[in-house]
C-alpha positions in Angstrom: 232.0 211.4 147.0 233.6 210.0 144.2 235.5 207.3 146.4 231.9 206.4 147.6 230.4 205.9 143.7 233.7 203.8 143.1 232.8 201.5 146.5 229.1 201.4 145.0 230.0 200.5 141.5 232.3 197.6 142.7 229.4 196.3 145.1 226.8 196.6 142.3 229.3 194.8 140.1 230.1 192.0 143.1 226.3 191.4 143.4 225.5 190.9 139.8 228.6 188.4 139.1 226.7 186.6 142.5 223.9 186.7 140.8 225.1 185.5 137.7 226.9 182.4 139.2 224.0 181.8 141.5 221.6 182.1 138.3 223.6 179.4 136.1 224.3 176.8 139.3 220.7 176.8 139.3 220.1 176.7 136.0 222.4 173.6 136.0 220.8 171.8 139.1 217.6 171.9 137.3 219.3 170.7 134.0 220.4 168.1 136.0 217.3 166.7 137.7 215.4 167.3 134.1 217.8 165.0 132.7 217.7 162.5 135.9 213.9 162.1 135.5 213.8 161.6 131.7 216.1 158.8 131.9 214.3 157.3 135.3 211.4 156.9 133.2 213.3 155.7 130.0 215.0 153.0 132.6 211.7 152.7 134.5 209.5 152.0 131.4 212.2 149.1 130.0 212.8 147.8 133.4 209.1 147.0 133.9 208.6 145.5 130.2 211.5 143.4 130.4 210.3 142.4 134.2 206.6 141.6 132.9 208.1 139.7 129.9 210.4 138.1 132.5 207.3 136.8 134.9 205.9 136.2 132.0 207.6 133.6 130.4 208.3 132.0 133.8 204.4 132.1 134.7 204.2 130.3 130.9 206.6 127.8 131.5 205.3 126.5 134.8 201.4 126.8 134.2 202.5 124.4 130.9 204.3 121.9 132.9 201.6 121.9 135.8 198.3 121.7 133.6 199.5 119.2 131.1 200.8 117.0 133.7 197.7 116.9 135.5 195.6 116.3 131.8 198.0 113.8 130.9 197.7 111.9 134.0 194.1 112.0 133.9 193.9 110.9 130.0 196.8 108.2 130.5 194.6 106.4 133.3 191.4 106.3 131.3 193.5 105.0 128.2 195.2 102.3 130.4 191.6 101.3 131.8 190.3 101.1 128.1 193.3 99.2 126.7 192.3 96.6 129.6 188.9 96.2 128.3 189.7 95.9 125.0 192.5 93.2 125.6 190.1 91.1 128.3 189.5 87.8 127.0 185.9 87.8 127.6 185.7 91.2 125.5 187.4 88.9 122.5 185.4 85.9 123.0 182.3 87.5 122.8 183.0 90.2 119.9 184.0 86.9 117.6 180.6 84.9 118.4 178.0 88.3 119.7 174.8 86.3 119.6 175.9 83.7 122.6 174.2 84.5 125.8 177.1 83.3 128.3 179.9 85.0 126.4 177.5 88.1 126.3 176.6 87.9 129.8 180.2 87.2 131.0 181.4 90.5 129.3 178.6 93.0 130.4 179.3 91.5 133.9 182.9 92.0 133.4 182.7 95.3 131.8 180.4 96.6 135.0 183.2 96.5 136.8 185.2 98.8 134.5 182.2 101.1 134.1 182.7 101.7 138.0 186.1 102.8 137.8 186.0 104.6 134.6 185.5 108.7 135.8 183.0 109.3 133.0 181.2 106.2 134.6 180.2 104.8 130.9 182.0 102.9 128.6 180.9 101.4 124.6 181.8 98.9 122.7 181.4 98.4 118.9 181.3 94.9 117.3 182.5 95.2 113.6 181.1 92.2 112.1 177.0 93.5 113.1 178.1 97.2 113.6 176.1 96.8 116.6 177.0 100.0 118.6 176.1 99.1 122.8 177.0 102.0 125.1 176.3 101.8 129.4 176.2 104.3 131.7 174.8 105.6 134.9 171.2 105.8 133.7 171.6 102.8 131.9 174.7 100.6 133.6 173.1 97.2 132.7 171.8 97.1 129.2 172.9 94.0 126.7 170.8 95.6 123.7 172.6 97.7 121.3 172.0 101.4 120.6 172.1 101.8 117.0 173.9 100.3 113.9 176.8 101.9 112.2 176.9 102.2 108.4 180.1 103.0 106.5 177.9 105.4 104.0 176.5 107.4 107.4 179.2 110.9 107.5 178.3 110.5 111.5 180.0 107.2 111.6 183.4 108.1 109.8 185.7 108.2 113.0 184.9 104.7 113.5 185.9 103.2 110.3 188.8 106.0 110.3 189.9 104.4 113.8 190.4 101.2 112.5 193.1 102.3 110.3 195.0 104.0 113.0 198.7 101.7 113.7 199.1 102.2 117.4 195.8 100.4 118.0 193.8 103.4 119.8 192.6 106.9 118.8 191.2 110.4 121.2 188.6 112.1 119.4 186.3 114.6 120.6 183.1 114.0 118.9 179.9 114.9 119.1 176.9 112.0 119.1 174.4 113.0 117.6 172.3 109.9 117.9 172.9 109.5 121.8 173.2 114.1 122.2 176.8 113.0 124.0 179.7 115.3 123.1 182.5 113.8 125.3 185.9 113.1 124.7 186.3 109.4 123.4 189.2 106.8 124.3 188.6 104.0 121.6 190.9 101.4 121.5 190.9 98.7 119.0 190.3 94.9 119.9 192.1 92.4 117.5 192.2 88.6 117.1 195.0 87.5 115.0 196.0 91.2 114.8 192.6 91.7 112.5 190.6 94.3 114.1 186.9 92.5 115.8 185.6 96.1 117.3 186.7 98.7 119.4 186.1 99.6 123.2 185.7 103.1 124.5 184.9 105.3 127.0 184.6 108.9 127.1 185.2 111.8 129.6 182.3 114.7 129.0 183.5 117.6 127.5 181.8 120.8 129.5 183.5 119.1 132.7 186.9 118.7 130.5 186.9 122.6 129.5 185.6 123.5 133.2 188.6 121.5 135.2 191.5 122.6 133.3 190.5 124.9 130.4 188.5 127.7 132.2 191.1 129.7 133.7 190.5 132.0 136.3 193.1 134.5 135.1 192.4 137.3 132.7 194.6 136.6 129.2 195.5 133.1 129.8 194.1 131.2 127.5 194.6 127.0 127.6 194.2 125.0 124.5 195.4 121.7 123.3 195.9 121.2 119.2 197.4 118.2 117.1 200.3 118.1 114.9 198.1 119.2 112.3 197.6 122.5 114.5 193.6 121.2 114.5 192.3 122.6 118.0 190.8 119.6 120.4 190.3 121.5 123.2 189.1 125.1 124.0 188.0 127.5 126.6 185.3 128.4 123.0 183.5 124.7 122.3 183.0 126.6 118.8 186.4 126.6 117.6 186.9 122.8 118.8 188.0 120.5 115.4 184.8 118.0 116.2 185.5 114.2 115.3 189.2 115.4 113.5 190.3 111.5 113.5 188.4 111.1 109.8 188.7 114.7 108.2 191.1 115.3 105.8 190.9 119.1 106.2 190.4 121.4 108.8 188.4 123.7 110.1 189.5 125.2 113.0 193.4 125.1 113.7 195.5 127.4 115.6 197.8 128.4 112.6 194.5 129.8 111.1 193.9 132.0 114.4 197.1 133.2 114.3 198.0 134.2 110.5 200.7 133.1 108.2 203.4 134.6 109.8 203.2 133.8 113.8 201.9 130.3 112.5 205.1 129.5 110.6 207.0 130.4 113.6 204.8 128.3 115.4 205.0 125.4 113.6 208.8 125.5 113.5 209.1 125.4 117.1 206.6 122.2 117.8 208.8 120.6 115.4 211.3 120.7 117.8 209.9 120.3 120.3 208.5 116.4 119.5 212.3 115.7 119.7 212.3 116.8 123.6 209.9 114.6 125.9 208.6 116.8 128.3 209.9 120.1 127.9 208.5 123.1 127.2 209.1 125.4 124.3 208.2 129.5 125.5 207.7 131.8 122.0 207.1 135.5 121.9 204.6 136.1 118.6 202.8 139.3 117.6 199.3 138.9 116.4 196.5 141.4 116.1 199.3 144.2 117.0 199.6 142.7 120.9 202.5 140.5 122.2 201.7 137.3 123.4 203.6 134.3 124.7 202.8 130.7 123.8 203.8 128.3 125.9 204.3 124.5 123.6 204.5 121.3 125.5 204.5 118.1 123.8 202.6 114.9 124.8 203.8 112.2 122.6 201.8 109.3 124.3 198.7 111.6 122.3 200.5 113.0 119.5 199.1 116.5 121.2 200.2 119.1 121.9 199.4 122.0 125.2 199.4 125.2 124.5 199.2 128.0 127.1 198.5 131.7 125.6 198.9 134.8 127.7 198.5 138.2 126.5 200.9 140.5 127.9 199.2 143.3 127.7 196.1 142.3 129.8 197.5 139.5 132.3 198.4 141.1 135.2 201.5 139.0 136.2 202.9 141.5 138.3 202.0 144.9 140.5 203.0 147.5 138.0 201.3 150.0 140.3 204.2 149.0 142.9 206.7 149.4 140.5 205.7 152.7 139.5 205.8 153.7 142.9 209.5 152.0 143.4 210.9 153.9 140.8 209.5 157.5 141.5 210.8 156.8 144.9 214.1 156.0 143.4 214.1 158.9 141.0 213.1 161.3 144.1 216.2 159.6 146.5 218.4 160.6 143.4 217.3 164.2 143.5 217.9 164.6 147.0 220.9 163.5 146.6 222.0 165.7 143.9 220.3 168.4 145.7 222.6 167.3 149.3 225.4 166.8 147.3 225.6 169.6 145.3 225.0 172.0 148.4 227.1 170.6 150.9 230.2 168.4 149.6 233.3 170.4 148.4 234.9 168.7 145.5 238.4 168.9 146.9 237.2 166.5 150.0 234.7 164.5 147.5 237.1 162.7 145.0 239.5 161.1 147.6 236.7 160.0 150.0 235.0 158.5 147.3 238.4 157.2 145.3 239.1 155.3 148.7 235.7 154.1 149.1 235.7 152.9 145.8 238.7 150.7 147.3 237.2 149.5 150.1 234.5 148.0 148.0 237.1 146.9 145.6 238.7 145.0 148.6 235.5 143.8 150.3 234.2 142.2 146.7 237.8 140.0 146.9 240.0 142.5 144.9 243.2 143.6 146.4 244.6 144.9 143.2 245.0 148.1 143.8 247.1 151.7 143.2 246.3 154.4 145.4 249.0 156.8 145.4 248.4 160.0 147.3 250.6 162.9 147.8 249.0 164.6 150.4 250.0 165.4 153.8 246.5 166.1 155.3 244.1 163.3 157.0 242.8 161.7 154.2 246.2 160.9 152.5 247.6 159.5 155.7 244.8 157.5 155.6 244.8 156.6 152.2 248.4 154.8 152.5 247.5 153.5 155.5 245.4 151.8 153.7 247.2 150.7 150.8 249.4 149.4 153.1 247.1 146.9 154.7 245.8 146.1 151.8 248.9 144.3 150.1 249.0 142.6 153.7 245.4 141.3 153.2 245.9 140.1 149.5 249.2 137.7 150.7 247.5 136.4 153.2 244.5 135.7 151.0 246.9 134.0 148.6 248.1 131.6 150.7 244.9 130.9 152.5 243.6 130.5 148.4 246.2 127.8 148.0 245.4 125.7 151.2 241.7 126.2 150.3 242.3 124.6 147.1 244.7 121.9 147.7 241.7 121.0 150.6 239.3 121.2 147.8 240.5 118.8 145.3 241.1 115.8 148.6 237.3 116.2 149.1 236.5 116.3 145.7 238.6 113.2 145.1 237.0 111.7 148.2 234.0 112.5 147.2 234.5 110.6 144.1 235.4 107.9 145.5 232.3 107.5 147.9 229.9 108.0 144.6 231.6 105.6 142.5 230.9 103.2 145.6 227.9 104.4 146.2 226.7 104.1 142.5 228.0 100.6 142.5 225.9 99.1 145.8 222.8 101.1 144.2 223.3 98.8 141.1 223.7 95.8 142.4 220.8 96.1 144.3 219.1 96.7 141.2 220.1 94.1 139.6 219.6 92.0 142.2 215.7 93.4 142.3 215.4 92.5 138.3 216.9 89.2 139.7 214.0 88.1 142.0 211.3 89.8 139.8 212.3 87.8 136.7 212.3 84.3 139.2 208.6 84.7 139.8 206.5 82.2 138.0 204.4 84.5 136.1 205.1 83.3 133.2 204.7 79.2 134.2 200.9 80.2 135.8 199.4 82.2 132.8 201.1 80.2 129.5 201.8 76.2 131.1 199.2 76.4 133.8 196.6 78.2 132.4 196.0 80.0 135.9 194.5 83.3 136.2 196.2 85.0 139.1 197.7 87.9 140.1 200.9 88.6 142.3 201.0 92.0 143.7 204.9 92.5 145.1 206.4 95.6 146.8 209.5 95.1 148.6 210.1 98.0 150.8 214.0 98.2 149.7 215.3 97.5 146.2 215.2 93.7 147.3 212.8 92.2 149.2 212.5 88.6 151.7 209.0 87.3 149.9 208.7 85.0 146.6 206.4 83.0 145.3 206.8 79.1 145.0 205.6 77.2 141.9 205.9 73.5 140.9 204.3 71.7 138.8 203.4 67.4 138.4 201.5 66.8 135.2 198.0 67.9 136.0 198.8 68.6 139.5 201.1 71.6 141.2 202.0 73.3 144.4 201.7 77.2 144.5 202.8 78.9 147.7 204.3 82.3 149.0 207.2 82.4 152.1 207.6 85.3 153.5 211.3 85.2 155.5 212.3 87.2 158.5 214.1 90.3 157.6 213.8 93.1 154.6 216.4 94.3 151.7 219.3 92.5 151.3 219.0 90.1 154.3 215.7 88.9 153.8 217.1 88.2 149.9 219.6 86.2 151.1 217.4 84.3 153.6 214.8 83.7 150.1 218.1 81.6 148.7 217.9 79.2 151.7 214.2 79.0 152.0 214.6 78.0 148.0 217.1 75.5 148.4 214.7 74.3 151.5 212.1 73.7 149.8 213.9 72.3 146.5 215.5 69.6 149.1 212.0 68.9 150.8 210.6 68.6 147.3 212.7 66.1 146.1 212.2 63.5 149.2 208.7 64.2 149.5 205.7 64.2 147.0 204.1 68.0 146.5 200.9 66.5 147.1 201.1 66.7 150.8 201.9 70.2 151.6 202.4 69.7 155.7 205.0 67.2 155.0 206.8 70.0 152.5 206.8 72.1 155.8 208.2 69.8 158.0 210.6 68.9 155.6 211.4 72.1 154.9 211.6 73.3 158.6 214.0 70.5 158.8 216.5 71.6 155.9 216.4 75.3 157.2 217.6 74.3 161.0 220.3 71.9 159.1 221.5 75.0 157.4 221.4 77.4 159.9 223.9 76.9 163.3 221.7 77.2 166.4 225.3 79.0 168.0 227.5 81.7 167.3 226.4 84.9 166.1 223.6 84.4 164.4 221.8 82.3 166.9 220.2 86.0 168.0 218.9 87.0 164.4 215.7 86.1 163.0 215.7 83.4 161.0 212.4 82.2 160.5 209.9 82.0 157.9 206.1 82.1 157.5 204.7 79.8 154.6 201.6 79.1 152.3 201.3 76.0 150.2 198.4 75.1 148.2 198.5 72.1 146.1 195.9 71.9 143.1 194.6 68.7 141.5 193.2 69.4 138.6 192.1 65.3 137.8 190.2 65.7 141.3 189.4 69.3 141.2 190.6 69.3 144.5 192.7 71.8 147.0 195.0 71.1 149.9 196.4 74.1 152.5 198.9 73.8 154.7 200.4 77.1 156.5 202.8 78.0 158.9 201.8 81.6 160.4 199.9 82.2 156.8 196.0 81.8 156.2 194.7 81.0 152.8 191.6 83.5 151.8 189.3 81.6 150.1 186.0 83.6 148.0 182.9 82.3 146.6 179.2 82.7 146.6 179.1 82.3 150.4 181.5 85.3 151.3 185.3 85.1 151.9 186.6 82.6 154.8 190.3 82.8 156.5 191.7 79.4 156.3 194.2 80.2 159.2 197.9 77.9 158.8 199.6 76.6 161.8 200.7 79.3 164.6 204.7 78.2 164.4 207.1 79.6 161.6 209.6 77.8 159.7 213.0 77.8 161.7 211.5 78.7 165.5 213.2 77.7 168.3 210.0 75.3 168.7 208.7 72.8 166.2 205.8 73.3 164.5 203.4 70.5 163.6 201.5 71.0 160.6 198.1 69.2 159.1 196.9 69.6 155.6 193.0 70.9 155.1 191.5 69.8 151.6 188.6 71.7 149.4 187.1 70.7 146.4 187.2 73.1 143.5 183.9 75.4 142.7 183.2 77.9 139.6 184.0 81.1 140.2 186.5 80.9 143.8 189.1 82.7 143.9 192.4 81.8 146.5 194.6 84.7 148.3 197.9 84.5 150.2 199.0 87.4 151.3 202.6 88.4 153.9 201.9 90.1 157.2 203.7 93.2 155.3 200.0 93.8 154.1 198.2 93.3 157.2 200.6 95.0 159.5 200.8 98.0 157.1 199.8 101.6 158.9 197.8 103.9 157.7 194.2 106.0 157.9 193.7 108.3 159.9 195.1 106.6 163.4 197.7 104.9 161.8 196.6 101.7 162.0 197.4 98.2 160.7 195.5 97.5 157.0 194.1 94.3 159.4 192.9 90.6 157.9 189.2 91.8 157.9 190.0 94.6 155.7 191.6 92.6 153.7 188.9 89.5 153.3 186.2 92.9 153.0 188.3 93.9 150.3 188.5 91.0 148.1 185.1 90.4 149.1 183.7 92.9 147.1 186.2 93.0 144.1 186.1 88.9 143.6 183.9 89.1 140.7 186.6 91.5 138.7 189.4 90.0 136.4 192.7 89.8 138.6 194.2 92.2 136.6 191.6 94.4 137.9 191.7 92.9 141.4 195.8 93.9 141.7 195.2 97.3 140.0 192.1 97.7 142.8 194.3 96.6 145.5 197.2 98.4 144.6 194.7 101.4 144.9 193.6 100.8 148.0 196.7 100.1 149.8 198.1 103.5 148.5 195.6 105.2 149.4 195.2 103.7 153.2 198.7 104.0 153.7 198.8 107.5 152.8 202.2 109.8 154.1 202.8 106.6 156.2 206.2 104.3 155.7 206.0 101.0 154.4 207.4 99.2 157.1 207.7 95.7 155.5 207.6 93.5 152.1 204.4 93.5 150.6 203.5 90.2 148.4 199.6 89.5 147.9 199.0 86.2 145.4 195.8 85.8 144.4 194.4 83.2 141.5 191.1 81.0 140.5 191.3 77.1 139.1 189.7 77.7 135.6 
């Protein structure tokens, strides 16, 4: 009996220290996993703030770059178009004598023309000696009578009079009209004659359709804006906390640094200064204002002297899924439990640390280390393995060394190769530019517009760096010879084939008179086959050339054409008509015989020569050629504009036709009218 309580007692006992140890491993286990899902959340929590902030500033940066970059190229196009009008000769004549009819009606017709391309379809124009204030537009595109007068005592007219004291000659100002109800923003660009200021020309954009393209955004917390180096706000999703007509205030109303506070706005203005010293970065900054973080994203636009500013509230754009996130990382912190649960119920310690002290090594080796000291002293399994091991390991990592070597002896030959090819490489790619520079400066642009007196235009793309096409200009007292050549071949060929086609037609000039243009061919075609063998290698290349020669008399206001393979477009009141040359190149295998055809001069004609690289071009939507009755439609219809405008037009056009196809040839359009 009593051996039986003894039994009893030690069972009792045996059970309770079970108990016990079963009690506290639980107790521990739970510990555990309490302390796992505190510090998931802790991690969770600054994971997903530093991964919103993260998005965040990256979603800053780029919506910066992209929305100023699409402003700026719409304001930079409108100011170019403006800076045109103002600088037109008409514009000037008629500003320094108003009340002449033909100086008033050549600019109104002149300035329709810019009206049409302007996106805002209107443009004004302020004549400071009256004041006279004449604005057209769709409802009214034609009108020579001016709006109102502007007074220097009316508050209304300030930003004019404050314009004319701006130094780079042009000012943006969004302004509401009061006398015309336009609020728009305004491009006003001076016009001087002997650098004294005669008016200014402008055009404006309307604001509503302003703050709808690129200041209405369709995400919740991002807020566009665009602000001065004052800080003075020009732009605004609000249209109530726009700085109106800025250009002649002295103080400000509504600026950004007074949205923000003292504080954020010293920051602020700190880091625009800096960033006027970078051209086209972007400057990210983290301020607190109203107790919420936001980030402001600064890009400066010096062309403006503005500046675009992207704000996004943290705490209500939704940048990223947090939901998702949330999810992730309960999912994580429930994997780690199971873990700890599997572990701690199935893996004995004693097998645990050399499995995972050898795994840890395999990982050590498969991340490139082989620096390692495993020493076991085991007999069993796993220590066998474990030097096994070790042993292949110090195999692997001598290998690896003299693999490394090779690898980087290999490396530094290609890198000195490669050195050696970019150094070559960077020297053709300058010579070719140079050589581009070369034939750009040769052009007689300069001779046309200042000695001449021409009005022309010459629109050149060579498809390479250097291209076969150049215009040819002479001049004989009141008479001169203006023609393009067009030579067989594209980059560096055709260039070289322009020097004989010069020294061609430099020989044909001096033994024959430039007033008989067929004769300069024949000449010409004469002097190229001298100076090109008809045998050998280059017997198979293309040698020939396709010319235009027009000469001008100015005594007879007369015109003679003679072409080989090149038509002369001639435009007046009648239409545009193709003067077609001769049908035989320069240089063919078979003379060509070649006739002059004479005009007489008329008011208002305009003359075109223009390369097959034009016509030939592909493009639209079947990819075909741009075509000579494209062309003459073309200048058809854009005759009465400057040539300034007519090459900008064209240029225009041609990128547009062409589209995503190649350019497969030089493209040189000249086009000009006999004042």
């Amino acid at each position: 009996m009593k051996e039986t309580l003894e039994e009893s007692d030690i069972s009792l006992r045996s059970r309770r220290l079970a108990l016990g140890l079963r009690g506290k491993m639980i107790l521990g286990v739970a510990a555990l996993l309490i302390v796992i899902g505190l510090t998931g959340m802790v991690v969770g929590d600054y994971l997903i703030s530093t991964i919103r902030e993260y998005f965040g500033t990256a979603f800053v940066r780029d919506h910066t770059l992209l929305s100023r970059q699409k402003l700026l190229t719409l304001i930079e196009r409108e100011l170019a178009l403006t800076k045109r009008l103002a600088q037109a000769e008409v514009t000037r004549q008629w500003m320094l004598d108003e009340e002449d009819p033909r100086k008033k009606a050549r600019f109104f017709r002149e300035a329709e023309g810019f009206r049409r391309l302007f996106r805002g379809h209107l443009y004004s124009v302020i004549v400071h000696g009256s004041g006279h204030y004449y604005l057209n537009d769709e409802s009214q595109p034609y009108s020579t009578r001016p709006r109102y007068t502007l007074s220097p005592d009316n508050p209304d007219d300030a930003w004019y009079f404050a314009t004319l004291e701006i130094s780079p000659g042009y000012t943006l100002n969004v302004n509401r009209d009061a006398k015309l109800k336009l609020t728009n923003l305004w491009f006003n660009v001076i016009v001087t004659d002997d650098s004294q200021p005669i008016g200014v020309a402008s055009t404006g954009l309307p604001l509503s359709e302003l703050l709808a393209d690129f200041f209405a955004s369709s995400e919740s917390g991002v807020t566009n804006l665009i602000v001065d180096r004052a800080g003075r706000i020009q732009m605004h999703p609000d249209p109530n906390l726009i700085e109106y007509s800025s250009v002649s205030k002295a103080h400000a109303d509504n600026t950004l640094f007074k949205l923000l506070g003292e504080v954020p706005a010293t920051t602020l203005q700190k880091a625009m200064a800096e960033l006027e010293k970078t051209y086209g970065g972007v400057e990210v900054v983290k301020l607190r204002h109203n107790g919420k973080h936001r980030l402001y994203g600064l890009s400066f636009m010096p062309e403006l002297g503005w500046f675009f500013v992207t704000a996004v509230d943290l705490d209500i754009a939704r940048l990223l899924n947090e939901r998702l996130l949330l999810v992730f990382a309960l999912s994580a912190v429930g994997g780690v439990i199971i873990v700890v649960l599997v572990v701690a119920a199935g893996v004995h310690r004693i097998l645990l640390a050399p499995l995972m002290l050898l795994t840890r090594s395999v990982r050590q080796v498969a991340a490139g280390d082989y620096q390692l000291r495993l020493n076991s002293t085991t007999q069993d399994e796993i220590g066998e393995l474990t030097r096994m091991f070790a042993y292949m390991t110090q195999q692997v990592r001598r290998h690896a060394d003299e693999l490394e070597e090779r690898v980087q002896q290999r490396t530094r030959d290609l890198r000195r190769a490669n050195d050696e090819m970019t150094l070559a490489q960077q020297k053709i790619h300058e010579s070719l530019r140079y050589a581009g520079m070369i034939q750009t400066a040769i052009f007689p642009t300069r001779q046309l517009a200042e000695q001449v007196g021409i009005e022309h235009f010459i629109l050149w793309k060579p498809r390479d760096a250097v291209g076969g096409d150049f215009v040819l200009f002479h001049e004989d007292g009141e008479a001169y010879l203006l023609g393009l050549v067009d030579c067989a071949g594209h980059g560096v060929p055709g260039a070289f084939m322009t020097i004989i086609a010069q020294a061609a037609f430099d020989s044909a000039i001096k033994e024959t008179s430039i007033a008989d243009p067929a004769a300069l061919l024949s000449r010409a075609d004469a002097a190229v086959r001298a100076m090109l063998p008809s045998r050998g290698n280059l017997a198979s290349l293309a040698t020939n050339m396709d010319v235009g020669l027009c000469h001008i008399d100015r005594r007879e206001q007369s015109l003679k054409f003679a072409g080989a393979r090149l038509s002369l477009y001639r435009s007046g009141k009648d239409g545009v008509e193709e003067i077609k040359g001769q049908r035989r190149s320069l240089g063919e295998r078979k003379r060509g015989r070649f006739e002059n055809r004479r005009f007489s001069l008329e008011a208002g004609q305009g003359f075109y020569l223009t390369t097959d690289g034009l016509l030939d071009q592909s493009g639209g939507n079947k990819g075909y050629g741009f075509g000579r009755r494209r062309f003459a439609e073309f200048m058809e219809r854009h005759s009465p504009l400057s040539m300034d405008a007519q090459k900008v037009a064209l240029a225009d056009c041609l990128k547009a036709y062409q589209g995503n196809f190649p350019q497969r040839d030089d493209i040189t359009v000249l086009g000009f009218r006999v004042p």
